[in-house]
N, C-alpha and C positions, 0 to 999 in steps of 0.2 A: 710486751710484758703480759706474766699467766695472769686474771684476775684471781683474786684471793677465792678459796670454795665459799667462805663464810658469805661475801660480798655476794657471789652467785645466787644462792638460797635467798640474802634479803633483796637486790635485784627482779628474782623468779617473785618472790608471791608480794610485791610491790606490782608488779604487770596482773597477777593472777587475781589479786583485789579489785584492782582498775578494772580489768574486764568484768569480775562477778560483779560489782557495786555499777557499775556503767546506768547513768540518767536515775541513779540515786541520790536523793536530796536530804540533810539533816534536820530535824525542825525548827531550825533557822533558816533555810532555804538554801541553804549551802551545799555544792557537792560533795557526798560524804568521802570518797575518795581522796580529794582534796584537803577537805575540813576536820573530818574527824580518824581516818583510817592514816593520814599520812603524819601528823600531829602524835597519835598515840604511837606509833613505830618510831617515831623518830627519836622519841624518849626512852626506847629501849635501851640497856645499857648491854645488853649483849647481842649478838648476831638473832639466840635463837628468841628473843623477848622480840624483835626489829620483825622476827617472821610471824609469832603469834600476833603482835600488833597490828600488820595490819589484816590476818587473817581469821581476827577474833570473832567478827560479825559474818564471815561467809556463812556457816552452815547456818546461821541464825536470822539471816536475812536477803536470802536468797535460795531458791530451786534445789542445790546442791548439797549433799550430802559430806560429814567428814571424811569418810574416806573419800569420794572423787575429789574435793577440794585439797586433798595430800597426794591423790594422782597429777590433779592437774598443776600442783606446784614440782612433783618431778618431772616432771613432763617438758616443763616451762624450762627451768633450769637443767634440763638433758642429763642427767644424771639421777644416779638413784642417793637416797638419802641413807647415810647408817640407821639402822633399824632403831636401836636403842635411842639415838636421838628422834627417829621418829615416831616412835613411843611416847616417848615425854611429851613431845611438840601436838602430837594426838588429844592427850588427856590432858594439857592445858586447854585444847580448843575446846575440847569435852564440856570440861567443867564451866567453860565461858560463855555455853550456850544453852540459856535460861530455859529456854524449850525442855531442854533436858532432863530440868529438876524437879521432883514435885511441890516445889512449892521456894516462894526469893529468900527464905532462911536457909533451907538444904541448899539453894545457889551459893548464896555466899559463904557458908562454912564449907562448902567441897572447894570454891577458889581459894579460903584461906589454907586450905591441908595441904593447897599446890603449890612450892614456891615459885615457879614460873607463870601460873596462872595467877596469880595475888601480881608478880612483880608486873604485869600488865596490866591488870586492874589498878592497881595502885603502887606508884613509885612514888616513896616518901621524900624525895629532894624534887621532883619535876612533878610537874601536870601530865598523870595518863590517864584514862578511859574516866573513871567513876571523877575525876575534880573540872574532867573537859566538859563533862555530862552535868556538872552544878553551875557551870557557869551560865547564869540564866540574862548574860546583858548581853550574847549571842542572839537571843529572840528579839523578836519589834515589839511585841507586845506579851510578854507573859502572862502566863491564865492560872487561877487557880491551881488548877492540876498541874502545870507547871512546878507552882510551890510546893504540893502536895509530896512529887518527883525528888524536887532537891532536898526537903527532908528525911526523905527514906536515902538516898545517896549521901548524905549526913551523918546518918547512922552505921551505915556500910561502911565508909568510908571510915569512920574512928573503928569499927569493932576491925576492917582488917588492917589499920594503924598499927592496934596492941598486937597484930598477930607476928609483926617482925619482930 
């Protein structure tokens, strides 16, 4: 039986995470590959949210660049991607990595302008990225700064609420 394309692509950057993120830990001590990259994709409600999930932290926390991070998910999945979808899938990673922005307000209103980078930041019926990231009873001992985190992901998190 042919596997489905869609299935391929989230397959491909399911392995292409695992490898980038590899002996990465969450600030719970958890593998993020595991804990957090496989959790947020899995709540995707489409094939191409399932690939930005779990490829939302690569260029952002790891060596790799977005474009090699979209080489090496064709790469992986042996095929090339239609362009226009790899456009989109582009500039949701874009926008998903804070690195980018000059400052966490321009972060979050450039993900709320993207509906695909918003629907991985935050899907309003499941738990993705910004309510995995408040949940602070994952830590042994929250700090401070901790608190300080979940508030600002409190605020993010209603301001891109109102944005659906």
């Amino acid at each position: 039986m042919l596997m489905d394309v869609q299935q391929i692509w989230v397959q491909a950057a399911a392995r292409v995470a695992e490898r980038l993120h590899y002996g990465q830990k969450d600030k719970a001590g958890v593998d993020y590959f595991q804990g957090h990259l496989s959790t947020v994709a899995s709540l995707g409600r489409t094939w191409q949210e399932k690939v930005v999930g779990y490829l939302h932290d690569a260029s952002e926390d790891t060596p790799y660049s977005l474009e090699q991070v979209l080489t090496l998910l064709e790469e992986e999945a042996q095929v090339k991607m239609d362009e226009e979808v790899k456009e989109e899938i582009k500039q949701a990673l874009h926008l998903l990595n804070h690195h980018l922005a000059s400052d966490r307000e321009s972060y979050i209103r450039g993900i709320a302008s993207h509906s695909l980078a918003r629907a991985v930041k935050l899907n309003a019926v499941k738990m993705n990225d910004l309510t995995h990231n408040m949940d602070l009873q994952r830590l042994p001992a929250p700090t401070a700064k901790d608190y300080q985190r979940l508030e600002r992901y409190r605020r993010e998190y209603e301001y891109l609420s109102r944005q659906e």
